[in-house]
Structure formats: C-alpha cells, structure tokens
N, C-alpha and C positions, 0 to 999 in steps of 0.2 A: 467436168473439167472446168477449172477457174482460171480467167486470162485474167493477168494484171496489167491495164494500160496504164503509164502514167502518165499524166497531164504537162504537154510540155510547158518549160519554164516561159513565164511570163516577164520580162525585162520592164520594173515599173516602179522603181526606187528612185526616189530624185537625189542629186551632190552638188554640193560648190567644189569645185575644185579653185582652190587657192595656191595663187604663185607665191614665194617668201618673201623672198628680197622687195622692198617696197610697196609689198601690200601687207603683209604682217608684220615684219620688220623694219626697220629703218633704213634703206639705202643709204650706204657712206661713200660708193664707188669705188671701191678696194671687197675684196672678196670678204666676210665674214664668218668665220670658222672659231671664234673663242667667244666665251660668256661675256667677258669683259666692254667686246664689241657691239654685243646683240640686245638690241633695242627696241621691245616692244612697240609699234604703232601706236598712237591713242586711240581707244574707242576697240581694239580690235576684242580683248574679252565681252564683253557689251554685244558686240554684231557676231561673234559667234554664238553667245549665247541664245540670240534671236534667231539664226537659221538654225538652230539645233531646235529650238522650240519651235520651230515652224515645219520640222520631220525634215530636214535635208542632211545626210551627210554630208562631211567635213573633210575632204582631201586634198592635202597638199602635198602637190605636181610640183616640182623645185628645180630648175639643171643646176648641179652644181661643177661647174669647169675645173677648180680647183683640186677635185681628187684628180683627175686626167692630170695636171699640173702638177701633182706630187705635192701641192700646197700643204694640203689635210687631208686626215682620212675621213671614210663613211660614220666610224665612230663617233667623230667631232659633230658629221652633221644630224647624226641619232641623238649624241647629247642636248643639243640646239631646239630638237625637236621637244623632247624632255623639258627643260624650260618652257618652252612656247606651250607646253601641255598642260605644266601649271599654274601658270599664268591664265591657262584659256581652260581652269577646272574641270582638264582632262575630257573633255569634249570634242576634240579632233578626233575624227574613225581611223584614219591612216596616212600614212605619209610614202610617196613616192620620187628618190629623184634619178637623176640622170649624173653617172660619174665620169661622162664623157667632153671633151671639146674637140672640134676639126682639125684643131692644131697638132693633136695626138692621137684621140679615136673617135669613126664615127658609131653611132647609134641611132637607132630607130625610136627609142627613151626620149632622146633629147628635143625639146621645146626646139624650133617650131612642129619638128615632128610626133605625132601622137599617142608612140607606145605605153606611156602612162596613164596617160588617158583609156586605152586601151584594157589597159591591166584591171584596171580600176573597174572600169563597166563590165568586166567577165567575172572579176571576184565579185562585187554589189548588186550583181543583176540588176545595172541602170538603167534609165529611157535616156540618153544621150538629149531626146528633144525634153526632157524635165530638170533637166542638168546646168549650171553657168558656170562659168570659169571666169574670176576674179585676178587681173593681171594686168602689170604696167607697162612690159612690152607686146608688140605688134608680134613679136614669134608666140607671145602666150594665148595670145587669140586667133592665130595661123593656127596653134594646134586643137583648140576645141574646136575651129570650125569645119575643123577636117573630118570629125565627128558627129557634126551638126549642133555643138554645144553653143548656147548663145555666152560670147563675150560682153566681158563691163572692160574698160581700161580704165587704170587707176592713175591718178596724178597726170603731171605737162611733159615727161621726156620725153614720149614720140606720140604721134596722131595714127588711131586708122579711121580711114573713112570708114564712116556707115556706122560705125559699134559708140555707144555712148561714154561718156565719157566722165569720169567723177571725181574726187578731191582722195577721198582716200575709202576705206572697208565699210565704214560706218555709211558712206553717199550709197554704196552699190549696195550695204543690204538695204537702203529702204528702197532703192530700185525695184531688187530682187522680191521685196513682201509687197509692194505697191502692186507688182506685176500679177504676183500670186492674187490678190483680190483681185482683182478687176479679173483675171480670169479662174478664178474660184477653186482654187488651190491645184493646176496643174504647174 
C-alpha cells in the first residue's frame, strides 16, 4: 500500500502591492473613472519594470468609492487598469479593488481594512513579511499592516509616523531594492 503525503504549502512569494490613485496615477481630487483623466505617474513603467525584475509581484489594491456612488462602473475601472497595463508592458499580476464606501456599503475589501490584501496572499501563496505596500494614504498602510506588510507612503497629503516616507513609486522602489540588498534578497 502507497500513502501519498502532500507536502504542505509553503507561503514564500514576495508582492508590492500598489495603491492607484497617487501612486500610479495622478491624483486630481475628483474620482477618476475615464481615459481622458488618467494619468500615468512618471517614472512608474521604469520602477515596475525593476520590482518585476527583482521577482515581486505586482498587485494593485485600489478602493474605488465611486462604484458605491453609482459614479462608474467596475468596467470603467477594469479599462483603466488595461491602460496602466500597457503602459506598464503588461507586467502587473492582478488587480484588486473595493466597490464600496461607508456612505452606502460597508466591506471588509475596503482599504483601511485588508480583505484584498487578504485575497491576494491566499491566491499568490505570499510571505505577508516578503510583501510592501506602495500607498499615499495612512488607510493604505493601516491595511498592509494588519497583515504585517511593511508600508512606503508616497507624496505630502498625510503623515504616518513610523513608515518612511517618499516623493513618488520610483523613491519607494529604490527603497524597496536597497532593502532587498542589504538583506540579501528576502
């Protein structure tokens, strides 16, 4: 008689997970839901290109209010990603958001809280501690740290203490590769 044990899974893929609005895209302070408005960041094909060459995946973690809003739909923001895809030669692994706000519904999805995060590390079999999350607000690093993802915050709109703090994608990936050396690629 032949037993087959299988070897349990081992969670050891490392991701950035990237917030949109102002870390890939241009913040204009009005929702962003048409081509016309969406604005690549500079620098950002460049620094994915670099953590995709450096073996991380690519997921962007996004709340988008405006479906809850009845603004736009999920559609608009699947196109948006489309764009950003080819721009960023199709190099993102996935894209997750949140089509919730308080004002209308809540969710466990929605940034500060972690269900896409969540998602992300059950499909990728990720190490949460091999993992950073790229994000301009204080809710986007409330929800990797609920995980134990280390945050970067991007740009001046708000402060969190403790988590470093950078100009824009391209400051946080030499963070993110500086860190990688010095601790020899975990």
């Amino acid at each position: 008689m032949t037993t087959n044990h299988q070897q349990p899974t081992i969670n050891n893929q490392k991701a950035v997970f990237l917030d949109r609005d102002g870390v890939l895209n241009e913040e204009i302070g009005d929702y962003v839901w048409t081509a016309d408005r969406f604005r690549v960041c500079p620098g950002v094909p460049e620094s994915v290109a670099r953590l995709k060459a450096a073996g991380y995946l690519l997921i962007v973690v996004t709340n988008q209010a405006g479906i809850a809003k009845g603004l736009y739909s999920p559609v608009e923001v699947r196109a948006l990603y489309n764009i950003l895809q080819q721009v960023c030669n199709q190099q993102l692994d996935a894209l997750y958001f949140s089509a919730s706000h308080p004002s209308v519904s809540e969710s466990i999805l929605r940034k500060p809280d972690s269900g896409m995060l969540e998602k992300a590390v059950a499909r990728f079999r990720l190490d949460p501690a091999r993992c950073w999350l790229v994000g301009d607000r204080a809710r986007d690093l409330a929800a990797g740290a609920r995980l134990s993802v280390r945050g970067i915050l991007v740009g001046e709109a708000e402060l969190v203490p403790g988590a470093p703090q950078v100009a824009d994608l391209r400051a946080a990936t030499e963070l993110i590769l500086r860190h990688e050396t010095v601790r020899g690629g975990t």
